[in-house]
C-alpha beads as a LAMMPS data file, in Angstrom:
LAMMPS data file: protein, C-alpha beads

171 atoms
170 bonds

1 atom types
1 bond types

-500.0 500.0 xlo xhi
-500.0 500.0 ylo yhi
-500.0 500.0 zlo zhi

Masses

1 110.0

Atoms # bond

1 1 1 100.700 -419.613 166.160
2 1 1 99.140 -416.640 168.009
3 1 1 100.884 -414.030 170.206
4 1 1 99.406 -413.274 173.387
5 1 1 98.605 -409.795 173.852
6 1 1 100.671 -409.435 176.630
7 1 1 103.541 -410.626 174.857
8 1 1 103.481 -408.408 172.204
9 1 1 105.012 -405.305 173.366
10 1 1 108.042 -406.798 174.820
11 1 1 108.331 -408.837 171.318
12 1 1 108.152 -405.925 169.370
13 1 1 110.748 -404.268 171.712
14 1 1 112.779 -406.781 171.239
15 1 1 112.722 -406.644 167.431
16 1 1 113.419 -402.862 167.404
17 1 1 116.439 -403.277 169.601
18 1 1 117.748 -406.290 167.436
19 1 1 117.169 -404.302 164.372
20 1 1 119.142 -400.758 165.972
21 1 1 122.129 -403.072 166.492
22 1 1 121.985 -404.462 163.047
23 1 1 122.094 -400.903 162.128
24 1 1 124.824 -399.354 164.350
25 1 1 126.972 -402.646 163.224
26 1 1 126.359 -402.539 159.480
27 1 1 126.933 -398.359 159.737
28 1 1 130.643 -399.050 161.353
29 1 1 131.356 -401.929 159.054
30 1 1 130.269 -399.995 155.991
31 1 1 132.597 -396.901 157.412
32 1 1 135.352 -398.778 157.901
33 1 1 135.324 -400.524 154.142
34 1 1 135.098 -397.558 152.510
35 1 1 137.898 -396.397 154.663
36 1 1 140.299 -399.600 153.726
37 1 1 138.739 -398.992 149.818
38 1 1 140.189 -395.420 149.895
39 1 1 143.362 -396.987 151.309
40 1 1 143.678 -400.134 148.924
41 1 1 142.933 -397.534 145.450
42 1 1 145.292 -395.372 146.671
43 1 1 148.239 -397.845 147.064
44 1 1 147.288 -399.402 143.796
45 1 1 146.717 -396.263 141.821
46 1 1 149.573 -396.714 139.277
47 1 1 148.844 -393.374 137.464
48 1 1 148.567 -391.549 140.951
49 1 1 152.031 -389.260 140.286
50 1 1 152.143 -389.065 136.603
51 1 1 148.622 -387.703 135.689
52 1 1 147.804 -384.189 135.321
53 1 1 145.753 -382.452 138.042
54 1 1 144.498 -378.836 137.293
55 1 1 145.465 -376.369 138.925
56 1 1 142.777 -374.181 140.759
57 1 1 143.904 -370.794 139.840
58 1 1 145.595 -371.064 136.812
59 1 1 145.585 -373.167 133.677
60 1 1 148.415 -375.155 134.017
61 1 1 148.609 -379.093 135.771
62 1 1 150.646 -380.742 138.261
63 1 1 152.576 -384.142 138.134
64 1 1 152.642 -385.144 141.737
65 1 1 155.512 -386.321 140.008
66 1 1 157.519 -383.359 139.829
67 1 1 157.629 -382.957 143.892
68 1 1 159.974 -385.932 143.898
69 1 1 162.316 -385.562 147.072
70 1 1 159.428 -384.269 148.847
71 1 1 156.761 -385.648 151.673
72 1 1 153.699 -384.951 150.016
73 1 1 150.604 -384.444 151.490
74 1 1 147.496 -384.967 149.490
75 1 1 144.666 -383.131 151.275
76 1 1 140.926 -383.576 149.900
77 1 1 138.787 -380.517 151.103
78 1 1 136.000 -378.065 150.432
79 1 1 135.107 -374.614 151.073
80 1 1 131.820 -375.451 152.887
81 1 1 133.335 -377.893 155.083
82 1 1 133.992 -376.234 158.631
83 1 1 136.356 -379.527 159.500
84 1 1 138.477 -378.493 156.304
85 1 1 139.380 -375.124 157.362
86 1 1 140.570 -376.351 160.612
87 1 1 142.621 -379.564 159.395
88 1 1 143.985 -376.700 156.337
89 1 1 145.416 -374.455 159.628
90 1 1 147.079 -377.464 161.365
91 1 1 149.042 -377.893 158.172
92 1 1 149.929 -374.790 157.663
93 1 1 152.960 -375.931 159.730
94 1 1 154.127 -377.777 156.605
95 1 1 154.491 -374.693 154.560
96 1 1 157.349 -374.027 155.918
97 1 1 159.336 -377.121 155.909
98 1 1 161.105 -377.803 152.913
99 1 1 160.594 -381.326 153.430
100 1 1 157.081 -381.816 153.007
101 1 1 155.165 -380.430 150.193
102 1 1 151.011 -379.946 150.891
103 1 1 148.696 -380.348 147.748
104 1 1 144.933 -378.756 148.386
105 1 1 142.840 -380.847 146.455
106 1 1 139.296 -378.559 146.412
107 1 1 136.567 -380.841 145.477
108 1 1 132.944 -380.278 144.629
109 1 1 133.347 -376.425 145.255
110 1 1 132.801 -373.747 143.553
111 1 1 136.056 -372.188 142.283
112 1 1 135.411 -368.307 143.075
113 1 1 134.465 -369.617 146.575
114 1 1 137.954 -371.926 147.273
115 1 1 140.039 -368.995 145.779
116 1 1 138.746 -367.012 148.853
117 1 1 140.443 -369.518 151.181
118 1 1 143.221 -370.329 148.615
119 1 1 145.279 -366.984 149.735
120 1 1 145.648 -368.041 153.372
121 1 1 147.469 -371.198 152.589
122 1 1 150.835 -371.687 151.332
123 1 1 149.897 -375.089 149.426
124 1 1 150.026 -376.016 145.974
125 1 1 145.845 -375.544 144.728
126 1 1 144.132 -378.331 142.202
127 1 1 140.836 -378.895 141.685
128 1 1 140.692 -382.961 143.384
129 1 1 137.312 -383.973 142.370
130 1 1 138.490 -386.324 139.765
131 1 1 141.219 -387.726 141.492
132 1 1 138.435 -387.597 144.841
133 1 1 136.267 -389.753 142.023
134 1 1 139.099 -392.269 140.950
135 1 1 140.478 -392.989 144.698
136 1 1 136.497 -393.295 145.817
137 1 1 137.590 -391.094 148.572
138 1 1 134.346 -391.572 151.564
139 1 1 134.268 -388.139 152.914
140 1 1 135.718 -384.329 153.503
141 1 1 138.308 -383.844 154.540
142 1 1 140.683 -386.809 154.110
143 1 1 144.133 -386.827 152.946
144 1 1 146.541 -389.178 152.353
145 1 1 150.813 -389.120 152.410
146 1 1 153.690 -390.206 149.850
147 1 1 156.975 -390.438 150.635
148 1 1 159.853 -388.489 149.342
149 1 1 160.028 -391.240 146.120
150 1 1 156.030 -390.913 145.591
151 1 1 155.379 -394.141 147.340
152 1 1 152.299 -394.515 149.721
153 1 1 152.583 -394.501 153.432
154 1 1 149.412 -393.555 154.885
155 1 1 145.716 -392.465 154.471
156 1 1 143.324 -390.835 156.717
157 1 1 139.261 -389.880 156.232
158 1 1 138.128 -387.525 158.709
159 1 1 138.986 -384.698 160.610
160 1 1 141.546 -385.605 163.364
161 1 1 142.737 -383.280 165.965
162 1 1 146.519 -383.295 166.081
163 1 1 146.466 -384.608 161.874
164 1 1 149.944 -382.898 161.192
165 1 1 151.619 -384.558 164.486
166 1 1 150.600 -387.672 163.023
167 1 1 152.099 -387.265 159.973
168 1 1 155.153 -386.308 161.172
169 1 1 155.157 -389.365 163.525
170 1 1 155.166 -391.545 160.052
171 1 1 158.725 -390.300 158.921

Bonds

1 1 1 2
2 1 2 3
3 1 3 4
4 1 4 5
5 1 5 6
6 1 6 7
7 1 7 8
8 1 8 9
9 1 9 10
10 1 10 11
11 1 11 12
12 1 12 13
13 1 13 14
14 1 14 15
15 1 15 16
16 1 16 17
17 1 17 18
18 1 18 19
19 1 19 20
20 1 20 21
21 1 21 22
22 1 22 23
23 1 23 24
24 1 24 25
25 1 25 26
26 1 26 27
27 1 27 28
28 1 28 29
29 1 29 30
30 1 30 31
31 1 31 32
32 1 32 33
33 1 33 34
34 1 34 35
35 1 35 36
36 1 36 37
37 1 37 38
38 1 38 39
39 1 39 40
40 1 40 41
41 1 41 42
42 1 42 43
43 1 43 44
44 1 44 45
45 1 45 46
46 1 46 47
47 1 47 48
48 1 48 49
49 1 49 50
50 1 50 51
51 1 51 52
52 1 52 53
53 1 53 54
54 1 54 55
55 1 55 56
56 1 56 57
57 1 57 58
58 1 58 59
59 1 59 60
60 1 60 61
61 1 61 62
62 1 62 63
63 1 63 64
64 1 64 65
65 1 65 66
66 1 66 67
67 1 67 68
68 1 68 69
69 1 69 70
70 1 70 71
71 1 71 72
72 1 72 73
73 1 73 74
74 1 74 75
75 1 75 76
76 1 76 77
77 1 77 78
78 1 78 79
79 1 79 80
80 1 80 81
81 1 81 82
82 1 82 83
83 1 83 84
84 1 84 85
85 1 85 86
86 1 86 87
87 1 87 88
88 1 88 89
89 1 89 90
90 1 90 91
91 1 91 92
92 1 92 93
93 1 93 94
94 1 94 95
95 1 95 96
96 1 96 97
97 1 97 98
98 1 98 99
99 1 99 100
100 1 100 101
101 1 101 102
102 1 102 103
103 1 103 104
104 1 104 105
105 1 105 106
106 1 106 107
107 1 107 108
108 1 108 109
109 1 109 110
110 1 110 111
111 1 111 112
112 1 112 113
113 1 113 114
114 1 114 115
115 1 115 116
116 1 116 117
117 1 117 118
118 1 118 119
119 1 119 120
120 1 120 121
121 1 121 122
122 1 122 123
123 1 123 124
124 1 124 125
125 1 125 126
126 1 126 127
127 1 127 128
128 1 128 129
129 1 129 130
130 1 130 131
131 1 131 132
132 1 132 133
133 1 133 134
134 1 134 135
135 1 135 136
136 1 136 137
137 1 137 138
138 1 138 139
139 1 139 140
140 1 140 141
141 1 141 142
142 1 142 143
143 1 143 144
144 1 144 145
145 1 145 146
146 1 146 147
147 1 147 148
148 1 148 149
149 1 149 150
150 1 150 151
151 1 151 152
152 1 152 153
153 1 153 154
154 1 154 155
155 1 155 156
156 1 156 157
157 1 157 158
158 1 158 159
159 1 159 160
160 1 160 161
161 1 161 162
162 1 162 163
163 1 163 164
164 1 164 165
165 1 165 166
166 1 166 167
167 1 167 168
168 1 168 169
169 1 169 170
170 1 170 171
C-alpha cells in the first residue's frame, strides 16, 4: 500500500505525537516504580538497624540501632546537590528536638568536600552510598523515617518544600 504524498506529513505527525506520549507515560511510570522499589527495600531491609554505617569524620560506625527511642530520619544527600543543602536547612529544626534523631547519609561525594557542609548541621554524618546501593535509592536527596522502635513509616525521593512539616505530620 502506498501513502499519498499529501498524507504523509500529517501521518508522520501523528506518529511523533503517539510516540512523545509513549514517552512522557513510560518516564512517570518508570519514576514512580523506582519510587515504590525504594519504599518496598526499605520496609523489607531486615539488616537496616543492625549494620554498621561509617561514620564520615571519624572511624567509628553507627547501629541505627543504638538511636532506639528516637524518630529517625534517614536523609540521602550530596555536596553538589543544590536541593540537598536546602532540604539539610529545613531539618535543621530537628536538631533540636530530642525526639527525632537526623542521620546525613553523604553519598557519592567526596569526603573533604561534605566535611565542609558537615559543621553547619547538627546531624549524626555516615558515608550512605552503600546503604544508597542496597535500598536502590532513585535520586538526591531522598530520605526516609523510622519510628521510635526502628520500624518504617515513610519514604520520600525528591526535594519537597515543607519536607520537615511532613514528617512531623506522620507522628
Amino acid at each position: 500500500m502506498k501513502l499519498d504524498q499529501k498524507y504523509f506529513a500529517p501521518f508522520i505527525g501523528i506518529g511523533a505525537v503517539i510516540t512523545m506520549l509513549f514517552i512522557v507515560y513510560a518516564s512517570f511510570n518508570f519514576k514512580s516504580e523506582q519510587e515504590e522499589n525504594f519504599r518496598a527495600n526499605t520496609m523489607q531491609h531486615e539488616s537496616l538497624l543492625v549494620n554498621p554505617h561509617p561514620y564520615v569524620n571519624h572511624g567509628d560506625s553507627l547501629r541505627l540501632a543504638e538511636l532506639n527511642g528516637k524518630r529517625i530520619i534517614v536523609l540521602f544527600w550530596s555536596s553538589w546537590s543544590d536541593r540537598s543543602a536546602e532540604i539539610m536547612e529545613e531539618f535543621d529544626i530537628f536538631s533540636a528536638n530530642d525526639g527525632y534523631e537526623v542521620v546525613g547519609a553523604v553519598v557519592k561525594d567526596a569526603a573533604e568536600t561534605a566535611e565542609l557542609l558537615i559543621p553547619n548541621h547538627d546531624f549524626i554524618f555516615i558515608d550512605g552510598t552503600k546503604l544508597y546501593n542496597d535500598l536502590k535509592v532513585p535520586g538526591i536527596p531522598s530520605f526516609f523515617v523510622l519510628d521510635e522502635r526502628g520500624d518504617f513509616v515513610e519514604s520520600f525521593v525528591g526535594y519537597r518544600e515543607g519536607a520537615a512539616q511532613k514528617v512531623t505530620e506522620l507522628f
